[in-house]
C-alpha positions in Angstrom: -119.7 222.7 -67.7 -117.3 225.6 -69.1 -114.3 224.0 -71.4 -111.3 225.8 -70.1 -108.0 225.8 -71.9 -105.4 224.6 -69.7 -103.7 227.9 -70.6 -106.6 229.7 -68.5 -106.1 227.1 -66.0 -102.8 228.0 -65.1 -103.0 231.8 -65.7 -105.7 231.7 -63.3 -103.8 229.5 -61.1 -100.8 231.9 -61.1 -103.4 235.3 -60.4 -104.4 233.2 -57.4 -101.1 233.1 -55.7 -100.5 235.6 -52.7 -98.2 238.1 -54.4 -96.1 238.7 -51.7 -93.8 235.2 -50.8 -94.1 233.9 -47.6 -92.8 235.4 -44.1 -89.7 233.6 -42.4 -91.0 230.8 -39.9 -89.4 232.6 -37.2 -91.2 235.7 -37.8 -94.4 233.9 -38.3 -94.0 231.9 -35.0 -93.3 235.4 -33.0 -96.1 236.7 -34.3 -98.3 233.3 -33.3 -97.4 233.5 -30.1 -98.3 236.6 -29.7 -101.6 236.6 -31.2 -102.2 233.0 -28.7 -101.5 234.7 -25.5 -104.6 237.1 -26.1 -106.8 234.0 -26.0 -107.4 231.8 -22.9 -106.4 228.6 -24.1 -107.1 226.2 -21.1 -110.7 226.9 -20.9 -113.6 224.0 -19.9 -116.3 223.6 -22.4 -119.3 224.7 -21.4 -122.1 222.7 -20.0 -125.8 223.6 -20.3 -127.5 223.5 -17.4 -130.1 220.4 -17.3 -133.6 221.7 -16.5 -134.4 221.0 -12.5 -137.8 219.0 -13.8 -135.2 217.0 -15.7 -133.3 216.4 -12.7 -136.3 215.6 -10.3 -138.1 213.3 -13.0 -134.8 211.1 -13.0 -134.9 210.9 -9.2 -138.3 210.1 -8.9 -137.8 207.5 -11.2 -134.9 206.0 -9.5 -136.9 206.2 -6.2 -139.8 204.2 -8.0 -137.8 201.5 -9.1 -136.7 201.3 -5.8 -140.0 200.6 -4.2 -141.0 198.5 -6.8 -137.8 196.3 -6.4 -138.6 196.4 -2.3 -142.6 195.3 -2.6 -142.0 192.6 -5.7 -138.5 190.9 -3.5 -139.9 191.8 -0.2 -137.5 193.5 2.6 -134.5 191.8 3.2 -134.0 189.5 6.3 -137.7 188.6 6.1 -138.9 184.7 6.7 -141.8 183.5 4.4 -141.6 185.7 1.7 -142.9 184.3 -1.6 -144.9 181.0 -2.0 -145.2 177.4 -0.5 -147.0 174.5 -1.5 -148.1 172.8 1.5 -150.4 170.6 -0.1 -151.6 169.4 -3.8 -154.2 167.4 -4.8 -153.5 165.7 -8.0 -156.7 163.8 -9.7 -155.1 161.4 -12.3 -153.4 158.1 -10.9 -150.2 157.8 -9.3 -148.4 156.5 -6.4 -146.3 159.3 -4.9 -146.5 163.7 -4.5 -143.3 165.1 -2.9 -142.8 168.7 -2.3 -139.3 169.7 -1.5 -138.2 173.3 -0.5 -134.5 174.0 -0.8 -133.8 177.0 1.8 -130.6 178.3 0.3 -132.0 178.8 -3.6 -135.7 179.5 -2.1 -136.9 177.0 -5.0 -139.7 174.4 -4.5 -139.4 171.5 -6.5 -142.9 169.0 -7.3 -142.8 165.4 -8.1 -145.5 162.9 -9.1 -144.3 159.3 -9.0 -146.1 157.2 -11.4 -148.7 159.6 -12.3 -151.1 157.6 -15.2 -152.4 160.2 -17.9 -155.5 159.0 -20.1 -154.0 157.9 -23.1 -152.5 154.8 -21.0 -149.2 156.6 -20.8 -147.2 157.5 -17.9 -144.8 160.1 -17.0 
């Protein structure tokens, strides 16, 4: 680190000013508008151009998630889509198996009354 004098400082400082003062802000505005017509001013930013394998990978995509969404829900307006339990056989004690289907959630719901599990306790 060089130790200056703050008498270099500022006689640096001073060389370093423009040594002619400053233009009028009227004259420096002309001449700002001049110079700012030569330029287009109001023009869009360009874009690069996304590769067409870019373009077609993203589609494809979008087309395979589409499928996929089609054969995993199954076409809309179809009956019987998904699984039923029609039957159950249940091995440990009980008194009672209900299946109930609710049509407007599509849900199934199973219920064993009384069912006796091995350790003597029932649920």
């Amino acid at each position: 680190m060089s130790k200056r004098s703050w008498k270099e400082i500022e006689d640096t400082l001073r060389d370093d000013r423009p040594r002619a003062g400053m233009r009028p802000a009227e004259e420096f505005w002309t001449d700002f508008k001049a110079r700012a017509r030569l330029h287009v001013q109001d023009r869009p930013d360009p874009r690069p151009e996304s590769s067409p394998f870019l373009k077609w990978g993203l589609a494809t995509a979008c087309a395979a998630a589409l499928v996929m969404l089609v054969v995993l829900r199954g076409l809309p307006g179809l009956s019987g889509r998904g699984s039923h339990i029609k039957s159950l056989e249940v091995v440990a004690s009980h008194s009672a198996v209900l299946i109930m289907e609710d049509q407007p959630t599509d849900s199934t719901i199973l219920w064993i009354v009384d069912m006796s599990l091995e350790n003597g306790d029932s649920t």
